[in-house]
C-alpha positions as CSV (number, residue, x, y, z in Angstrom):
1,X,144.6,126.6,106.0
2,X,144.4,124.2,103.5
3,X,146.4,120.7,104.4
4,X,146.1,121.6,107.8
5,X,145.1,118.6,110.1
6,X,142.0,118.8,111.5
7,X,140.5,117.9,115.0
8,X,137.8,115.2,114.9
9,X,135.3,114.3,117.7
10,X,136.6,111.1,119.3
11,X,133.2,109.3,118.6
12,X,130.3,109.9,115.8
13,X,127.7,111.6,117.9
14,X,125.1,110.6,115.7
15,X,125.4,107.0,115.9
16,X,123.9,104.3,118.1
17,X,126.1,104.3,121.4
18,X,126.7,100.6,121.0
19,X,127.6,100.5,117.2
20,X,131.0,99.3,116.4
21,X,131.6,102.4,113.7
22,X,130.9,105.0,116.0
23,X,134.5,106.0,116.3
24,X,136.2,107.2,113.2
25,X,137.9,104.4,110.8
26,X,141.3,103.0,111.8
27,X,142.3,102.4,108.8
28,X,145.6,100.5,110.3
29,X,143.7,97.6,112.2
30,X,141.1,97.4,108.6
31,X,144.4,96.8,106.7
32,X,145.3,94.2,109.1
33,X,142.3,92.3,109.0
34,X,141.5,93.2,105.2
35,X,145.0,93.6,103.4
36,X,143.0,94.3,100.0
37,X,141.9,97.4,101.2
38,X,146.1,98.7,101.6
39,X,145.7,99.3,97.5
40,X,143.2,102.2,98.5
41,X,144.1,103.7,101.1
42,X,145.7,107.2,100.5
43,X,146.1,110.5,102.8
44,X,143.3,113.1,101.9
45,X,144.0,116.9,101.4
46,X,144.0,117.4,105.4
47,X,146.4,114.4,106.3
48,X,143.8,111.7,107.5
49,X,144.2,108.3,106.1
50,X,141.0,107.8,104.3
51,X,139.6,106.2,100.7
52,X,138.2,107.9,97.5
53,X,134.6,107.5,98.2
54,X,133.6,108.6,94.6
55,X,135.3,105.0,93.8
56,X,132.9,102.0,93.6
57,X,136.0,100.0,94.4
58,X,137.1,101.8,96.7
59,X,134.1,102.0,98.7
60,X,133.0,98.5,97.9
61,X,136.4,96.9,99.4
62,X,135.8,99.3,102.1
63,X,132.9,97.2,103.4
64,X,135.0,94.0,103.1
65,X,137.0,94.8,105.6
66,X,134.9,96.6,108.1
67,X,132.5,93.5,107.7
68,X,135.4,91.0,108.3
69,X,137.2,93.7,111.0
70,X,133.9,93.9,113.0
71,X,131.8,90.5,112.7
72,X,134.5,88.3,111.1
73,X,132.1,87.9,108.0
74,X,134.6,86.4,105.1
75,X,133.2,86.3,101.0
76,X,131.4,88.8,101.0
77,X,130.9,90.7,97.4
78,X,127.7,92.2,95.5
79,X,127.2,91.7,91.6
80,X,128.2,94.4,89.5
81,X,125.6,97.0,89.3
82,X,124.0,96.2,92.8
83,X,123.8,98.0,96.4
84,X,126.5,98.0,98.8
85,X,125.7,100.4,101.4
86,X,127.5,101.8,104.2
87,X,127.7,99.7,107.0
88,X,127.2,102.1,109.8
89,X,123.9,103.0,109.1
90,X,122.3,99.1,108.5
91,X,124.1,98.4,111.7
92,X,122.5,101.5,113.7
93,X,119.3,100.0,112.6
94,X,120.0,96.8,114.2
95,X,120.8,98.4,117.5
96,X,118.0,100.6,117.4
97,X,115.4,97.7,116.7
98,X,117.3,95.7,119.1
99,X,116.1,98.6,122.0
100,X,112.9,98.7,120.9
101,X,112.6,94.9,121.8
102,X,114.2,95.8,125.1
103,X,111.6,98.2,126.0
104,X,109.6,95.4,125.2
105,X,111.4,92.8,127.6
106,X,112.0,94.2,131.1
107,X,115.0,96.1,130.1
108,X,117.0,93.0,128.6
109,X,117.5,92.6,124.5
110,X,116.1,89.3,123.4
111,X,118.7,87.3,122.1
112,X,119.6,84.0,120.5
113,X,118.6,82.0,117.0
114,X,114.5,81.8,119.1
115,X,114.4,85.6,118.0
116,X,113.0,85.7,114.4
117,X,113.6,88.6,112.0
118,X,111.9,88.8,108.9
119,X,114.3,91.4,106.3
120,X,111.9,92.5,103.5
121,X,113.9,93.0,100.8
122,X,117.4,91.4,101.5
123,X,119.2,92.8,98.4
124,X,122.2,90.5,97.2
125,X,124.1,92.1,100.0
126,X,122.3,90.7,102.5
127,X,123.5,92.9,105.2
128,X,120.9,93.0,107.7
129,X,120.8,89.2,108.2
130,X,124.3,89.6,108.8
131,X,125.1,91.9,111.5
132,X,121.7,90.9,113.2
133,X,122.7,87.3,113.2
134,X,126.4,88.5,114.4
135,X,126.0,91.0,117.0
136,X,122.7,89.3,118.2
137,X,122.3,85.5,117.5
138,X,118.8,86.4,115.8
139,X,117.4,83.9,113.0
140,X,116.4,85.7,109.7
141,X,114.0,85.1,107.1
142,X,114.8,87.3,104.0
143,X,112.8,88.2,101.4
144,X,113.5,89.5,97.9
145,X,111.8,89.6,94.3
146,X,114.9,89.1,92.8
147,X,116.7,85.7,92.4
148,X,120.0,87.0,91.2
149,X,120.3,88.6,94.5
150,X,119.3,86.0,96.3
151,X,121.7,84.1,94.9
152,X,124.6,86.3,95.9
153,X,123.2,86.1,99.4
154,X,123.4,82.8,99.7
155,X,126.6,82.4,98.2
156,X,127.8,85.2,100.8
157,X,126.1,82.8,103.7
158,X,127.8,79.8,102.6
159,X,130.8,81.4,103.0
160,X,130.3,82.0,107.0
161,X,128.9,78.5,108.3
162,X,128.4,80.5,111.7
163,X,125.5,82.2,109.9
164,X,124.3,80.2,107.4
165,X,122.2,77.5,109.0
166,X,120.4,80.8,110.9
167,X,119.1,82.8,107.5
168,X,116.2,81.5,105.3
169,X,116.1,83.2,101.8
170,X,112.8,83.8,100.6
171,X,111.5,84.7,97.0
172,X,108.9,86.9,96.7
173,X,107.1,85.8,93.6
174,X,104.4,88.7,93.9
175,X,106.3,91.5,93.3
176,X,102.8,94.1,94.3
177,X,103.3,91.9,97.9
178,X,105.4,92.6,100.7
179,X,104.3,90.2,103.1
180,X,101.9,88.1,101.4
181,X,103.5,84.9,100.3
182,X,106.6,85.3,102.5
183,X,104.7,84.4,106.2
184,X,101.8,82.6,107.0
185,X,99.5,84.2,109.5
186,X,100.3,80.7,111.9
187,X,103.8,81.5,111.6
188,X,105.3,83.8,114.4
189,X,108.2,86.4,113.7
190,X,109.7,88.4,116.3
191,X,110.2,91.2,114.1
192,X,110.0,92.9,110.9
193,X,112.4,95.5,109.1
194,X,112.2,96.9,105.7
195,X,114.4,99.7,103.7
196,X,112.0,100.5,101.4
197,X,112.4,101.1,97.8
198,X,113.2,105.0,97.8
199,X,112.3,106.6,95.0
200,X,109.0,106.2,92.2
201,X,110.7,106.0,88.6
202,X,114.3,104.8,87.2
203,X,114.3,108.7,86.3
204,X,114.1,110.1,89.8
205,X,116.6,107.5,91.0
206,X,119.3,108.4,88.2
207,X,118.3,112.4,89.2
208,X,119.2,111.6,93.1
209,X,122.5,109.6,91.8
210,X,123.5,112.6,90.2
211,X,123.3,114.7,93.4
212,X,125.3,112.6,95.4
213,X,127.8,112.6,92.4
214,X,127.9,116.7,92.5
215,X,127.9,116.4,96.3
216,X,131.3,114.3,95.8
217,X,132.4,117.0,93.2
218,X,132.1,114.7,90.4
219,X,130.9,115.1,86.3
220,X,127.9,113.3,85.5
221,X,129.4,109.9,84.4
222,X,127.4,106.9,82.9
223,X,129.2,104.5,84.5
224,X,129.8,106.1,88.0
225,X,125.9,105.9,87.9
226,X,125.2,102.0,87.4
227,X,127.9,101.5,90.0
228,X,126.3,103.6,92.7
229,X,122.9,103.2,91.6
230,X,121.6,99.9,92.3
231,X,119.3,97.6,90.2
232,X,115.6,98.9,89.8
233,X,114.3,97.3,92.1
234,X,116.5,98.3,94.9
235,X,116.1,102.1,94.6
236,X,112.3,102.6,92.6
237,X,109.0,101.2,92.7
238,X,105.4,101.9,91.5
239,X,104.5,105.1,93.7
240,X,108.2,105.2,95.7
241,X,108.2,104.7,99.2
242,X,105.5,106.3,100.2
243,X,103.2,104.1,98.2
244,X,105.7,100.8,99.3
245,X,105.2,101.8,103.3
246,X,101.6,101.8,103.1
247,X,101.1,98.5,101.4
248,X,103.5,97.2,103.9
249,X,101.1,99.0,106.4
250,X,97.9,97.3,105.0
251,X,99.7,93.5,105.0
252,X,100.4,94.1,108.3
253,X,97.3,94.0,109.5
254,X,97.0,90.3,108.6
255,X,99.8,89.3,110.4
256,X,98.2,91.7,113.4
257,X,98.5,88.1,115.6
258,X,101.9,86.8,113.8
259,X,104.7,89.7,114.6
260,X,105.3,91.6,117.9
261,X,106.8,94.8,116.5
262,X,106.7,95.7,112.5
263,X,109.2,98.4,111.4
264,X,110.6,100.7,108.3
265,X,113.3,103.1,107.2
266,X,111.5,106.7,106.3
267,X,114.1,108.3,104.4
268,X,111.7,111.3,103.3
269,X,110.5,112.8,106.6
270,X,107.4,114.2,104.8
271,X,105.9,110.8,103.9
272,X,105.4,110.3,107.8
273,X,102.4,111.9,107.7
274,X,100.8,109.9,105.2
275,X,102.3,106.9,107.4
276,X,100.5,108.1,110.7
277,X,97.2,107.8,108.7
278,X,97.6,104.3,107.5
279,X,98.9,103.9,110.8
280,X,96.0,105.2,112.7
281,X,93.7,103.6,109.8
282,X,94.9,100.2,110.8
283,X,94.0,100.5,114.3
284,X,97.3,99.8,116.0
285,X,97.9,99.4,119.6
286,X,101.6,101.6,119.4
287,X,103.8,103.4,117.3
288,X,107.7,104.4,117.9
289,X,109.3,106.6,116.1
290,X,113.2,106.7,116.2
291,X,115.6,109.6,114.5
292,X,118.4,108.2,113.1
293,X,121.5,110.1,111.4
294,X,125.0,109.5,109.8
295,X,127.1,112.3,108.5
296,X,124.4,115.4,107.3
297,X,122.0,112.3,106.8
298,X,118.9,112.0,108.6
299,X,116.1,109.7,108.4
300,X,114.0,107.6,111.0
301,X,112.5,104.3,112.2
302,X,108.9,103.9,112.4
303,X,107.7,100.7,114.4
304,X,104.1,99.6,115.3
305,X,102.7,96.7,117.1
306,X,99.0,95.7,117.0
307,X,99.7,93.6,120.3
308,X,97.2,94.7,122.9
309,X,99.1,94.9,126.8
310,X,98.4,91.3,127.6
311,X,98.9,90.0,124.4
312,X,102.8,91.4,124.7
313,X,103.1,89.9,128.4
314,X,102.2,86.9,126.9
315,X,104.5,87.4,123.6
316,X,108.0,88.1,126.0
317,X,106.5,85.0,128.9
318,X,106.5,82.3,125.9
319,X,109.3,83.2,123.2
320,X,111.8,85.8,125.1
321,X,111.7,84.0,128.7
């Protein structure tokens, strides 16, 4: 019946079992760590507090307070016109990195500011640096073509001291380059993570915003689509991400020495079999692939290492232990 309160699951199935979101919102404890987000929260047809998630406002002040509620980060706010995306899912691919450093380390998660992280692609929301940095101590060095952005992600780590001194923003001044220009093949980073540009032209992105605005039951609106879509650079590039993971595939190579375990989002499950080839092509020593889901979302983690047995015994006896 319609209005008829529902039964939810006490925990989101689908999300890593150490994430902090795995449990649905309580709104009540978000309102008393964020008051700002009171002005938005309303009952929905069924009785649950909840927000209007076809509201950029909405949504965006959302993320305020689960980011302050959950790792106590303060100032944090995008320009208008870039990314803010949901929380759960960039935390969920923390913790699922995180265990595939475990596996790597006798069981235990390296921790601590010795554990390097490079983001590629930071975005002005910087969100990566901060929940890695929060739930696990690790140092960052994040990358991004664009110095607007950067500049918002630096103002957001100047506003949490706790952070700040542990994230190095990068500019990449290449823009065909992922790697090259960022690290030095001396250099030596713990890990690498990248959500990769997703789609090939501003058309196709503008397409896909339109879906998730009939998905929400909303009219094609101009300005619904530059608040959820992102600058260019965030959502297209040159050949999508199929073309973007491969190039990150071929720059790895060169770091084959400098990084333990390399890793990307793969939002379009058939581009994994274009990734396996450059994968095999670049003769690497092991490949993980991780399923990942939120809501009727689905995508995956792909992570290779070109370090031989020995070479990761040696990796875990000088920087982990």
């Amino acid at each position: 019946m319609p209005g008829e309160k529902r039964q939810h699951p006490e925990t989101k199935s689908k999300l890593h079992p150490k994430s902090k979101h795995k449990n649905r919102y309580d709104f009540k404890q978000l309102v008393e760590s964020f008051p700002a987000l009171a002005e938005f929260v309303r009952p929905n047809p069924y009785g649950d507090d909840s927000v209007d998630f076809s509201n950029p406002e909405a949504v965006k002040t959302l993320n305020k307070a689960l980011l302050k509620h959950h790792y106590q980060i303060d100032g944090w706010d995008v320009p208008e016109g870039y990314l803010w995306p949901p929380i759960p899912g960039r935390a969920d691919y923390i913790h699922h990195i995180a265990d595939v450093l475990k596996e790597s380390n006798y069981g235990q998660i390296p921790e601590g500011e010795n554990v390097v992280c490079l983001d590629v692609g930071v975005g002005a929301n910087c969100i990566y640096p901060l929940i890695g940095a929060s739930e696990y101590g690790w140092s960052f060095i994040a990358s991004d073509i664009d110095e607007v952005a950067l500049q918002n992600a630096q103002n957001v780590l100047n506003a949490n001291p706790d952070i700040k001194d542990k994230v190095e923003l990068v500019l990449q001044k290449t823009v065909k380059d992922v790697l090259y220009g960022v690290i030095r093949v001396e250099d030596r980073v713990d890990l690498i993570i990248c959500n990769p540009p997703f789609h090939c032209s501003q058309e196709e992105a503008e397409a896909g915003t339109n879906r998730k605005l009939r998905n929400l039951k909303l009219k094609k609106s101009s300005q619904v689509v530059k608040n959820f879509g992102g600058q260019n650079t965030e959502l297209w590039c040159d050949g999508g991400e199929k073309k973007f993971i491969r190039n990150l595939v071929h720059e790895s190579k060169k770091y084959s020495n400098s990084c333990f375990w390399f890793s990307t989002l793969v939002s379009k499950q058939s581009n994994l079999k274009s990734l396996y080839g450059a994968l095999k092509a670049a003769d690497v020593a092991e490949v993980k692939t991780i399923q990942m889901g939120q809501g009727n979302k689905t995508s995956r983690i792909v992570a290779w290492t070109f370090l031989k047995p020995h070479q990761q015994r040696n990796w875990r006896e000088t920087r982990w232990n």
